[in-house]
C-alpha positions as CSV (number, residue, x, y, z in Angstrom):
1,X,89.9,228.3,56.1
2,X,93.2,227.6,53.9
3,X,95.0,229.7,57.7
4,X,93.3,227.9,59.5
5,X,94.0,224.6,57.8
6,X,98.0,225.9,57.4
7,X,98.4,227.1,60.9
8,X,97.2,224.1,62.1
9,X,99.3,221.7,60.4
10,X,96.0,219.5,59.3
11,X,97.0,217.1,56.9
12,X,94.9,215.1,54.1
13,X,97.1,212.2,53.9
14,X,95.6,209.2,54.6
15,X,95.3,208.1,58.0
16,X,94.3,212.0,59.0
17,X,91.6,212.6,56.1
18,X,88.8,211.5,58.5
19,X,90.0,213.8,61.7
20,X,90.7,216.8,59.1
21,X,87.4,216.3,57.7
22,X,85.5,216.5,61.3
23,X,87.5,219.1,62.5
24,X,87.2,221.4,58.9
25,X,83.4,220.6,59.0
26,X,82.5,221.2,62.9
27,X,84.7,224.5,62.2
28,X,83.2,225.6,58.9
29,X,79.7,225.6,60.8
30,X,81.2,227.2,63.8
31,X,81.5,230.2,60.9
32,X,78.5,229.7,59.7
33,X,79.5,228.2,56.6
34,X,77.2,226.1,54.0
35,X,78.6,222.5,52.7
36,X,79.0,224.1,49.6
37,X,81.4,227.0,50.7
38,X,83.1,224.2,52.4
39,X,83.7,221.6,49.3
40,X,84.5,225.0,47.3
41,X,87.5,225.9,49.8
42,X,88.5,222.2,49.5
43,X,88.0,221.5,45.9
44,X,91.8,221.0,44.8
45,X,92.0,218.6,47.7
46,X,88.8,216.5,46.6
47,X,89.7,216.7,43.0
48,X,93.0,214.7,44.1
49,X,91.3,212.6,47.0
50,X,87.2,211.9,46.1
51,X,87.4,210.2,49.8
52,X,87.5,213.8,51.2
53,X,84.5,214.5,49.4
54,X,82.7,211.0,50.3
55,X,83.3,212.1,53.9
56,X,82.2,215.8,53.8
57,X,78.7,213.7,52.3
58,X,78.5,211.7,55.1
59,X,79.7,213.9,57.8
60,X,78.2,217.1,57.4
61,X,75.1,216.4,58.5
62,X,76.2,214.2,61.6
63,X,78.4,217.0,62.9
64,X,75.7,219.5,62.4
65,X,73.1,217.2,64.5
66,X,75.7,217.3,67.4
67,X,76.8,220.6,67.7
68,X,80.6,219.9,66.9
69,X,80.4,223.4,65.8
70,X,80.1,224.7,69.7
71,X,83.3,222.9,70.4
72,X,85.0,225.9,69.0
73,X,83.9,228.5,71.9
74,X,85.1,226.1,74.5
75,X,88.7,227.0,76.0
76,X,89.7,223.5,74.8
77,X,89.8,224.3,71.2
78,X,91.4,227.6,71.7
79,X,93.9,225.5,73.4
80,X,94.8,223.1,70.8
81,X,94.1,224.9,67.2
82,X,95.0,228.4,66.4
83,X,92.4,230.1,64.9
């Protein structure tokens, strides 16, 4: 996740968090990976920034309940993220 996050020049700033967030989460279930494996990979970045935790909260579930995670075998998302 930390390549993928550093290949794609994903930022936490604020003004991105919220994009980063969806696009971490809807990828992280593409893998098959639990909210807790998630918030684990990210846990520097929410000890700094609780809002990136307050979003993976509120988000996870939504993006699970509308597939963002099949975004990731569509030729789209090979075209715009390296992974």
């Amino acid at each position: 996740m930390r390549e993928f996050i550093n290949n794609n020049d994903l930022s936490f700033d604020e003004g991105s968090r919220n994009t980063t967030i969806v696009t971490l989460i809807g990828y992280a279930q593409h893998l098959g990976w639990s909210k807790e494996a998630l918030e684990e990979e990210l846990l520097t970045e929410i000890e700094e920034d609780g809002f990136i935790q307050d979003e993976i909260d509120r988000l996870w579930q939504y993006c699970y309940n509308r597939n963002y995670k099949n975004f990731w075998t569509t030729p789209k998302a090979k075209e715009l993220y390296k992974f």
